[in-house]
C-alpha positions as CSV (number, residue, x, y, z in Angstrom):
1,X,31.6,-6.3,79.3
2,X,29.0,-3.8,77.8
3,X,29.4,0.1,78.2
4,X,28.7,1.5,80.8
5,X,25.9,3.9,78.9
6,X,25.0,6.9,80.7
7,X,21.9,9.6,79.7
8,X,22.5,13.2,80.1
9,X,21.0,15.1,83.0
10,X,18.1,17.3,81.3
11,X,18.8,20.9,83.0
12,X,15.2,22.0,82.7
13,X,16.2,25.2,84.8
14,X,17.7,26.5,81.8
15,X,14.7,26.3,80.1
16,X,13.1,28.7,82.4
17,X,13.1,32.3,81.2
18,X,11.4,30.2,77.8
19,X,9.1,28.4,80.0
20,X,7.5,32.0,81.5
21,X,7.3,33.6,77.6
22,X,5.5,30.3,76.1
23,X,4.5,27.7,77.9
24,X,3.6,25.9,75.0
25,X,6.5,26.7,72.8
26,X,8.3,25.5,75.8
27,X,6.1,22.2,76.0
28,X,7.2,21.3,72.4
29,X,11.2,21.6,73.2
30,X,10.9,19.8,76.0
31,X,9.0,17.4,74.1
32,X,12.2,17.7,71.5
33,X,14.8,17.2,74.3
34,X,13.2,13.9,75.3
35,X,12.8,12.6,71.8
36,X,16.3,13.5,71.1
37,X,17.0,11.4,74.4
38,X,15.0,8.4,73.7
39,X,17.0,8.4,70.2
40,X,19.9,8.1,72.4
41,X,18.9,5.6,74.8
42,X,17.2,3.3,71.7
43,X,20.7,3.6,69.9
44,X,22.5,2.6,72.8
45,X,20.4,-0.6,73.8
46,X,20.3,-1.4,69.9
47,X,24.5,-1.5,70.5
48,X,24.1,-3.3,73.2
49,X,21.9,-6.1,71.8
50,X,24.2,-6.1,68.6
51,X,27.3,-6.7,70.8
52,X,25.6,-9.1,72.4
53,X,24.2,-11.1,69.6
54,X,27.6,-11.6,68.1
55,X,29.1,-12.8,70.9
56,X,26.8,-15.2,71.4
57,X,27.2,-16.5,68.1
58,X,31.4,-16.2,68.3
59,X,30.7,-18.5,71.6
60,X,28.7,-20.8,69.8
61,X,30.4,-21.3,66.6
62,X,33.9,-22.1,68.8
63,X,32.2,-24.2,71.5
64,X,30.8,-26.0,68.3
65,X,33.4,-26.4,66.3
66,X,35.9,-27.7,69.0
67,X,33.3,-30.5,70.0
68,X,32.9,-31.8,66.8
69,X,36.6,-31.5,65.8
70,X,37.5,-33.2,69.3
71,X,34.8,-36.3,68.1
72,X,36.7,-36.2,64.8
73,X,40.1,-36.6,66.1
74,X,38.6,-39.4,68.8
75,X,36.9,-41.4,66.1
76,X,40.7,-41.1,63.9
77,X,42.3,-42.2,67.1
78,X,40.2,-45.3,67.5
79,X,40.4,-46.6,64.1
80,X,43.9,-46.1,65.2
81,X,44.2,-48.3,67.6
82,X,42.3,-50.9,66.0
83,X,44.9,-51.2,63.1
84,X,47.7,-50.9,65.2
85,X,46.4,-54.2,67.1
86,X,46.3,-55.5,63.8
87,X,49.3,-55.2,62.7
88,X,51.3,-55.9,65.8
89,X,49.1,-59.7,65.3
90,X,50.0,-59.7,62.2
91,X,53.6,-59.1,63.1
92,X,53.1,-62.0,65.7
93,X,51.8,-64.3,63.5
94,X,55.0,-63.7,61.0
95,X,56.7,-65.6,63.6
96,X,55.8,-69.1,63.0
97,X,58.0,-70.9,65.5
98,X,55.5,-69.9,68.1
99,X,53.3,-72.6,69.4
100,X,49.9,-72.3,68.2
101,X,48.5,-72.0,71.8
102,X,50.7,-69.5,72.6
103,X,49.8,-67.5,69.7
104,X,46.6,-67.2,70.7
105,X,47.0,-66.4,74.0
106,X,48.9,-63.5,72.7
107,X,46.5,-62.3,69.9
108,X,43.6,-62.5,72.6
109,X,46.4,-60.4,74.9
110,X,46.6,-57.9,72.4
111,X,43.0,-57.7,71.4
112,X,42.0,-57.3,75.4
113,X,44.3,-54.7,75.7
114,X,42.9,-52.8,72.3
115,X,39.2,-53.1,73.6
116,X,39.8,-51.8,76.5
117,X,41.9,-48.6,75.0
118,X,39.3,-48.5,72.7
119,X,35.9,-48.6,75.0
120,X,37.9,-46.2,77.6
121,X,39.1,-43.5,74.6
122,X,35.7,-43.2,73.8
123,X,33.9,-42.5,77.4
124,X,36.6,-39.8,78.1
125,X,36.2,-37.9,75.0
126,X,32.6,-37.7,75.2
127,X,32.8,-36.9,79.0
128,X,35.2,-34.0,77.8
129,X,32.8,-32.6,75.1
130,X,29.7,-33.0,77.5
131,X,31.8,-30.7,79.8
132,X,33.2,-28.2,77.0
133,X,29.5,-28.2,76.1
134,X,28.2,-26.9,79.5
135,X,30.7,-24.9,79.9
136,X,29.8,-23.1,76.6
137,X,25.9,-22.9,77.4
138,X,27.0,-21.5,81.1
139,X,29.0,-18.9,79.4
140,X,26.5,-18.0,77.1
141,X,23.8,-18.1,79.6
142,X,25.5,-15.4,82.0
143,X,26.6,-13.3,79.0
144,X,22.8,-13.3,77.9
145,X,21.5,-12.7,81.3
146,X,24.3,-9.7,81.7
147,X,23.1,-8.1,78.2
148,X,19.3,-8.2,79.0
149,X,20.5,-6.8,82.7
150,X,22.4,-4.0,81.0
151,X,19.9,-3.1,78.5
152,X,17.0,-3.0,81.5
153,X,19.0,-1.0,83.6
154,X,19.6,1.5,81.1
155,X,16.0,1.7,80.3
156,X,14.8,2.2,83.6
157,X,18.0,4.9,84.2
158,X,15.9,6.9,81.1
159,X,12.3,6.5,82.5
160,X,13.4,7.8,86.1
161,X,15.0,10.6,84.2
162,X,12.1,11.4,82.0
163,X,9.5,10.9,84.9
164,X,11.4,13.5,87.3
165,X,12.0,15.6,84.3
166,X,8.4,15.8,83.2
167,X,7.6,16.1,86.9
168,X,9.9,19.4,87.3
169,X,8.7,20.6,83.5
170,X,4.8,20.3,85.0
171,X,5.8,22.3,88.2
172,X,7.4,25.3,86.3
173,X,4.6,25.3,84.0
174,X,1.7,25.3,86.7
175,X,3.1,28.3,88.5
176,X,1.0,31.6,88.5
177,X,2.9,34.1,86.7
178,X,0.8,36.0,84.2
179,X,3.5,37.7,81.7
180,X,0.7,40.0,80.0
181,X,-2.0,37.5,80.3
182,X,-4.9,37.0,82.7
183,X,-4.5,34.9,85.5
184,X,-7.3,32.3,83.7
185,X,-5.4,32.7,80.2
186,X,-2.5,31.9,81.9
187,X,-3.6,29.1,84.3
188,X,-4.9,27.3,80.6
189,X,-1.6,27.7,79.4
190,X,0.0,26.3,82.1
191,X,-2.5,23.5,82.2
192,X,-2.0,22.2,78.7
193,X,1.3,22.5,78.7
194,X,1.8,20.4,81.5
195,X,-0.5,17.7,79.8
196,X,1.5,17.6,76.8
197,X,4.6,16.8,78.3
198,X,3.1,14.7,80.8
199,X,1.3,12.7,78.0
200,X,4.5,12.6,76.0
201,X,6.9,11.7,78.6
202,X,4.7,8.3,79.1
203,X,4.7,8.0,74.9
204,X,8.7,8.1,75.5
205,X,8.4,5.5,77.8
206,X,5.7,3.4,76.3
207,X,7.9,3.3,72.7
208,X,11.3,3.0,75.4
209,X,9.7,-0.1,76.8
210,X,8.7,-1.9,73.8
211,X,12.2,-1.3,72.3
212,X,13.9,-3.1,75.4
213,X,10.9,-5.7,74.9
214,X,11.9,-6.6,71.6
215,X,15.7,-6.2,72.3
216,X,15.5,-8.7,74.8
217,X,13.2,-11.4,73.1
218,X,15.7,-11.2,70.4
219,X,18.7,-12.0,72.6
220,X,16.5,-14.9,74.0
221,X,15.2,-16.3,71.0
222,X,19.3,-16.0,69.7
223,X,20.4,-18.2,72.5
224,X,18.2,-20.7,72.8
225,X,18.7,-21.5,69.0
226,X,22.6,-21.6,69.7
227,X,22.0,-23.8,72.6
228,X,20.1,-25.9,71.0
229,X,22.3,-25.8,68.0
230,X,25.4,-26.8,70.9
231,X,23.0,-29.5,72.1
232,X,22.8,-31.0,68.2
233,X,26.7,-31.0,67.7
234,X,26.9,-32.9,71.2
235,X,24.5,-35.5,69.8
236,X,26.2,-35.7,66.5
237,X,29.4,-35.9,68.1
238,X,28.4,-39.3,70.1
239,X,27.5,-40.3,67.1
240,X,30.3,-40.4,65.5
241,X,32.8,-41.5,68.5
242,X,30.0,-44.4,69.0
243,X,29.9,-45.4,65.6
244,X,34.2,-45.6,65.5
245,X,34.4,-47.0,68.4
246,X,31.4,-50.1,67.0
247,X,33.8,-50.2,63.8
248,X,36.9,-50.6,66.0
249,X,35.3,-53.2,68.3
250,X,33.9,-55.1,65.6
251,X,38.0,-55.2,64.0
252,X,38.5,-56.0,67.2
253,X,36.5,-59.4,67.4
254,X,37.4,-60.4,63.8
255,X,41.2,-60.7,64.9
256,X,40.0,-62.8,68.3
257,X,37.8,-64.6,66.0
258,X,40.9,-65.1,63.9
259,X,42.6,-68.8,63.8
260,X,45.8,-69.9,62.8
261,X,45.9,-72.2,60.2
């Protein structure tokens, strides 16, 4: 599960004696409180997206590695059974009291019997890695869907916070207290320092947003090549199984095509 990240409440009451001495000089820490806060909230969606990225990668790499070490032992299993219908016919054959007709009847026996071990070994072990494979993709699915969902809802906790901050900021800044200034000398004041953090809270947002953008088409551009990636060892594994259980088979034949001299 990802942390549960959580941005600082920005107290801009305490900011207020400042505010009513320089607006402006007040303007430019607020400007350095929300900088300092975007820092924060990029560092934390960057730790999310590494977190997630690895994982992803971790799920892959196992989910991967079982399938095609499953396929491995299935193709081993069916030489397997193969040789051991083989020699068991060989072992029959040994016995040359038998009556050629029954001899036959019992290779045939023995090669039915390995066929169908054979052909049904193989359809269960790829039905088994088709499963472990969607398994894998449904796992790494949610766990991307959850990051990019934990990343967003961080980013949109930080632009609420920014907007209502800069939204209190511009209210303290546009009321009429002079402080040694004219009324019109201070009106400008409080003007243009409520642009400037206005115009910089929706910079903070603007850099906030394109940080979550490319966040989250890397986490979507990391799982679809993993899936894909799953997809592949799925096809390579059939493969294989397929082409040990065609070798198996074809031993198979060459015993039922055998005759006894």
């Amino acid at each position: 599960m990802a942390k549960n990240y959580r941005i600082k409440n920005l107290s801009f009451d305490q900011l207020d004696e400042l505010f009513e001495k320089d607006r402006i000089a007040a303007a430019a820490i607020t400007e350095t409180v929300m900088t300092q806060e975007i820092s924060t909230a990029i560092s934390n969606i960057t730790e999310i997206n590494q977190i997630a990225n690895a994982r992803i990668q971790a799920d892959s790499a196992v989910a991967s590695a079982k399938i095609a070490a499953d396929a491995e032992v299935c193709a081993t299993e069916l030489a397997a059974k193969a040789e051991m219908a083989l020699l068991q016919i060989q072992a029959t054959i040994s016995e040359r009291q038998l009556d050629p007709d029954l001899l036959t009847s019992m290779i045939t026996e023995v090669c039915h019997h390995a066929s169908e071990e054979i052909s049904s070994g193989t359809e269960q072990t790829i039905a088994a890695i088709k499963r472990q494979a969607e398994a894998a993709i449904g796992q790494i699915s949610n766990h991307t869907k959850n990051s990019i969902n934990d990343i967003k809802s961080l980013a949109d906790d930080y632009a609420n916070r920014v907007r209502e901050n800069a939204k209190i900021a511009r209210r303290k800044f546009l009321k009429e207290k002079e402080a040694g200034r004219t009324k019109s000398e201070a009106q400008e004041d409080a003007d243009e320092a409520a642009k400037t953090v206005l115009d910089f809270s929706h910079k903070t947002i603007e850099t906030l947003h394109n940080k979550v953008s490319t966040a989250v088409k890397e986490i979507q551009a990391l799982t679809a090549m993993v899936l894909e990636e799953i997809s592949n060892t799925v096809s390579n594994a059939e493969a294989r199984i397929y082409g040990a259980r065609d070798r198996a088979l074809a031993s198979i034949q060459d015993l039922l095509d055998f005759r006894v001299e």
